[in-house]
C-alpha positions in Angstrom: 0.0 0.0 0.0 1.7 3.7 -1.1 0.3 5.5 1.7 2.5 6.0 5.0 1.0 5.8 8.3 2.9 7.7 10.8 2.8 6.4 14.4 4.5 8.2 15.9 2.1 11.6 16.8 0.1 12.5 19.7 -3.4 11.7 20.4 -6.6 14.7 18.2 -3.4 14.8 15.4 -3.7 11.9 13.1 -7.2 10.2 11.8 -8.9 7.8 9.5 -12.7 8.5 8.1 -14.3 5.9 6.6 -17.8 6.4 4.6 -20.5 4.2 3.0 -23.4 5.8 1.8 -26.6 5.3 -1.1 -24.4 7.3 -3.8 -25.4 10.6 -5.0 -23.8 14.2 -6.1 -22.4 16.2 -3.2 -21.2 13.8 -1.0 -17.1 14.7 -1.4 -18.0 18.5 -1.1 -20.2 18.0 2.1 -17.4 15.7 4.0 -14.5 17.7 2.6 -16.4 21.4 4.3 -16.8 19.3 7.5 -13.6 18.4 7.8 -12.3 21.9 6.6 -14.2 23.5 9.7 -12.4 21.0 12.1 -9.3 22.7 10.7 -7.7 19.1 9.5 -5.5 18.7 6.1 -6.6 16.2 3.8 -3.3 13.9 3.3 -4.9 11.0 1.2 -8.2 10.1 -0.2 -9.7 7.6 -2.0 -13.6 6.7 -3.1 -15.3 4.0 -5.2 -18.8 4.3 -6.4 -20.1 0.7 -6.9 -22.3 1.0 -10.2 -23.8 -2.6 -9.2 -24.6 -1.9 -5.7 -25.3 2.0 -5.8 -23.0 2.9 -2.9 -20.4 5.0 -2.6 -17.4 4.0 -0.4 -14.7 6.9 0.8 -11.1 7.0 3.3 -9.7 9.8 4.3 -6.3 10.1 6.5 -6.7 13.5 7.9 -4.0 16.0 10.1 -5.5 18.4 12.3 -3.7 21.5 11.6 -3.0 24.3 14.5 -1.5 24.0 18.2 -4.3 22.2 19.3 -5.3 18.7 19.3 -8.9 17.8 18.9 -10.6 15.2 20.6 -11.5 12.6 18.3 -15.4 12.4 19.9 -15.0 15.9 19.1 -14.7 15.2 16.0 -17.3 12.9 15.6 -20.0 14.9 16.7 -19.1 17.4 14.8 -19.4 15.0 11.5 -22.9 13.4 13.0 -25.1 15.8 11.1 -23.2 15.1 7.8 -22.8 11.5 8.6 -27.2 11.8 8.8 -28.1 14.0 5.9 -26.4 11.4 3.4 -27.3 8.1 5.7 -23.7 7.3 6.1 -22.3 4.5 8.2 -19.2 5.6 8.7 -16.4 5.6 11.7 -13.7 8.4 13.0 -10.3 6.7 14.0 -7.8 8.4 15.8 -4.7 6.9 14.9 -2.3 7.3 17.7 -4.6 4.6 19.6 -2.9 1.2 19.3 -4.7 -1.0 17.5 -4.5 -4.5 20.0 -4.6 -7.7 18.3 -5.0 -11.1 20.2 -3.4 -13.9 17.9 -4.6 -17.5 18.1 -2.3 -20.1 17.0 -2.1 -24.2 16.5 0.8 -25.9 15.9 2.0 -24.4 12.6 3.6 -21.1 13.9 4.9 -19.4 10.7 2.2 -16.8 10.5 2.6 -16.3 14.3 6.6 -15.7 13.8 6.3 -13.6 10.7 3.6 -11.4 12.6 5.6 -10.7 15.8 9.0 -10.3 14.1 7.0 -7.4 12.3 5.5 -5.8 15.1 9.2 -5.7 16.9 10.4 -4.3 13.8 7.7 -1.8 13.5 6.0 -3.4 9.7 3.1 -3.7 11.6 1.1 -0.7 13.4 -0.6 -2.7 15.9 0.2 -4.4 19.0 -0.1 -7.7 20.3 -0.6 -8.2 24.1 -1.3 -11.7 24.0 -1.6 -14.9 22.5 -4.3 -17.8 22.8 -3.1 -21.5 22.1 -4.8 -24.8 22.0 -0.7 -26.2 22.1 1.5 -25.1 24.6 4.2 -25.3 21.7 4.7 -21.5 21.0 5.3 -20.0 24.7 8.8 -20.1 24.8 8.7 -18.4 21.3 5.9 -16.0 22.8 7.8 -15.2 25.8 11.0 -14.1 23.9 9.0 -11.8 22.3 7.8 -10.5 25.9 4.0 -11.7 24.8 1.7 -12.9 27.3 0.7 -16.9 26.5 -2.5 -18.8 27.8 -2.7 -22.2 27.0 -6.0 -23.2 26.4 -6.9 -26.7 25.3 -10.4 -27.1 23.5 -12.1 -30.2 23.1 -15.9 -31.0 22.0 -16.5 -31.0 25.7 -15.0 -27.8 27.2 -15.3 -25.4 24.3 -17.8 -23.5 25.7 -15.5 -23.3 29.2 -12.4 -22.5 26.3 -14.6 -19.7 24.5 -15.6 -18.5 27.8 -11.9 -18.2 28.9 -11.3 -16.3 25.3 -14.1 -13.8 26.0 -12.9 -12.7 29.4 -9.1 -12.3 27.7 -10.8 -10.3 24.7 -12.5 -7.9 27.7 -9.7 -7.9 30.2 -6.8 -7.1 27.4 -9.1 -4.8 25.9 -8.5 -6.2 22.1 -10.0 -4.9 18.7 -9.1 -7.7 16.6 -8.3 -11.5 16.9 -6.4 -12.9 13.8 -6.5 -16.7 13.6 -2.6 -17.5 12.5 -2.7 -21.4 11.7 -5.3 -21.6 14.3 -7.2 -25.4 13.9 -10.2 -25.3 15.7 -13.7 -23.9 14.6 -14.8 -20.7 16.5 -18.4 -21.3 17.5 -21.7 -19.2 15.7 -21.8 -16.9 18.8 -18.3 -16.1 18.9 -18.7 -15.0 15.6 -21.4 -13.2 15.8 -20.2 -11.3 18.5 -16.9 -9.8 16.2 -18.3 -9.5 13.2 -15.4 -8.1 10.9 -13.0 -8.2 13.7 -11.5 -11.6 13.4 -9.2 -12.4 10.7 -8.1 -16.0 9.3 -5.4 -17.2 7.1 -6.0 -20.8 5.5 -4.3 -22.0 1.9 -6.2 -21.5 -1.9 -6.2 -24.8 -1.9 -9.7 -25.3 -0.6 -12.1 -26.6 -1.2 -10.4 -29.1 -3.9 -8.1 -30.6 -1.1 -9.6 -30.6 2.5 -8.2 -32.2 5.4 -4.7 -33.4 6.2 -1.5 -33.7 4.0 -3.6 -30.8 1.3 -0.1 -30.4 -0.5 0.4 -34.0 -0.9 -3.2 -33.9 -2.4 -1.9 -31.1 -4.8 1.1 -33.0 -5.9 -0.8 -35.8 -6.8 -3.1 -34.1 -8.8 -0.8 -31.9 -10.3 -1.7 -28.4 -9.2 0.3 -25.4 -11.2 -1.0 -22.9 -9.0 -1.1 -22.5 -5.4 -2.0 -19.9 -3.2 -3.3 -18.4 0.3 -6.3 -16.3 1.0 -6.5 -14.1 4.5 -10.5 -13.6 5.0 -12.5 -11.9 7.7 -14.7 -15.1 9.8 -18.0 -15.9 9.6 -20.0 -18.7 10.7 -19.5 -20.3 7.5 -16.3 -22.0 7.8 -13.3 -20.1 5.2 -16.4 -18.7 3.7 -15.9 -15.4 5.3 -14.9 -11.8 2.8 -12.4 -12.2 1.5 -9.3 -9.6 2.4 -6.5 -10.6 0.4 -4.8 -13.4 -1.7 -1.8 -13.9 -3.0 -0.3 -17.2 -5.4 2.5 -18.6 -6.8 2.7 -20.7 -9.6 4.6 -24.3 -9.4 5.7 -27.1 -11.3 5.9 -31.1 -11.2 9.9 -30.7 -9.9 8.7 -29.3 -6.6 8.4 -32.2 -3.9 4.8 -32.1 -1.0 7.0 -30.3 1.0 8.3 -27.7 -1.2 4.8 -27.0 -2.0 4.4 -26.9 1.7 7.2 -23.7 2.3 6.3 -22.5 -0.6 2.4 -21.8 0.9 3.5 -21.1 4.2 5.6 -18.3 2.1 2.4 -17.5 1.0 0.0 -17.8 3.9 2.4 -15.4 6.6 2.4 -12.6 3.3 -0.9 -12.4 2.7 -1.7 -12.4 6.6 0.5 -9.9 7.5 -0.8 -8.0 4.7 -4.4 -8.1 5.5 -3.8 -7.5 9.1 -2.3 -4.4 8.3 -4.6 -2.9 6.0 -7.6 -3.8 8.4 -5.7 -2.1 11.5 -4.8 1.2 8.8 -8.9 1.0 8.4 -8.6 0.6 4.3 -11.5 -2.4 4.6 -14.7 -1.4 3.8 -17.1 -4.3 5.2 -20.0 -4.9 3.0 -22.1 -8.1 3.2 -19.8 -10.9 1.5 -18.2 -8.6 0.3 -14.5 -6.0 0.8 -13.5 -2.6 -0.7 -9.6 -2.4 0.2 -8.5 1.0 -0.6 -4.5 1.4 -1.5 
């Protein structure tokens, strides 16, 4: 993505507007004034009219200008009547909050490595103040990183006790997103629909040809040229969810099951990192089954 996000300015400074409205004329002019009279710079901005759905989708990254910093409830009561007059759903971001991300991990832990190496090297604006296992594999790896661990095993018998533990860490750690990194166990309906487009999974493009185990022994066999991973946001309908990003590679009958194998986990931690980013930058516009990702 071209734009940079600074993170590095104080609280009322730095903000994100996103828009979705029925599309019609006027709307740039009306949010442009509003933001005008709250004395903030325009640094990017980006809108999509969708000629199949009628709606118009807009982001903004805005700098409040002056020697004062404005609150950013401020702010958004000052949009309200804007936001009302064009019957907007929209949100106000102010972008020196963290964004907190609780990570859920299995036993594969080359998304979970790939995310926490970025956040230590600052390629990732969010934070991660802990991390959920059903393994205890990863808390020697989690500790290093000086990330709080809580094993939690899940069975069919105590996953409502596990789901009940993963709610009181969501509340008590105060999280806005849970990303699923390799994580092999099915979040329940109600934990669902309690985040909805606030929990992020990362599986390989090679569903639904080649469920189950050994999938890249599957695609050898069958000769696959292509192979990919696709990050998604979760729904009740398992890796059915909107889709954020995707990224592929193609291959060849020289490559070996577990070349295929690096070669997606290659794939899987990029697009993961990717769509975790652009979700915490607010460039995801949710919209039934479907995304608008603004560059």
């Amino acid at each position: 993505m071209s734009e940079h996000m600074p993170s590095n300015r104080p609280a009322g400074r730095d903000f994100v507007l996103t828009v979705s409205c029925p599309d019609r004329v006027g709307i740039v002019h009306a949010v442009s004034g509003a933001m005008l009279q709250q004395h903030l710079t325009i640094l990017d901005s980006q809108q999509f009219g969708d000629p199949v759905s009628g709606e118009f989708h807009l982001r903004m990254h805005l700098l409040r200008e002056g020697d004062t910093a404005l609150d950013v409830e401020a702010l958004r009561a000052a949009f309200a009547p804007v936001a009302e007059a064009f019957s907007m759903q929209w949100q106000v971001h102010d972008m020196a909050r963290p964004h907190r991300v609780l990570v859920m991990v299995s036993r594969m832990g080359h998304c979970l490595n790939d995310l926490l190496f970025r956040v230590r090297t600052g390629q990732l604006p969010i934070q991660i103040p802990v991390i959920v296992s059903n393994h205890d594999d990863f808390r020697a790896l989690a500790e290093w990183h000086g990330v709080e661990f809580h094993h939690i095993p899940v069975t069919a018998g105590t996953k409502p006790e596990a789901e009940a533990r993963l709610s009181a860490l969501l509340a008590e750690c105060a999280i806005d997103t849970v990303v699923l990194a390799r994580y092999m166990q099915v979040l329940s309906e109600r934990m669902c629909a309690e985040m909805p487009g606030r929990i992020i999974n990362i599986h390989h493009s090679l569903l639904p040809s080649f469920k189950g185990a050994k999938p890249y022994t599957q695609a050898h066999d069958r000769g696959v040229k292509v192979i990919g991973a696709t990050a998604h946001y979760v729904t009740a309908d398992l890796d059915e969810g909107p889709i954020i990003e995707q990224d592929f590679r193609r291959v060849n009958h020289r490559m070996a099951p577990g070349e295929l194998a690096r070669v997606g986990q290659e794939l899987e931690a990029m697009a993961l990192s990717r769509a975790v980013r652009w979700h915490a930058e607010h460039r995801i516009i949710l919209r039934g089954s479907r995304t608008v990702v603004f560059d």
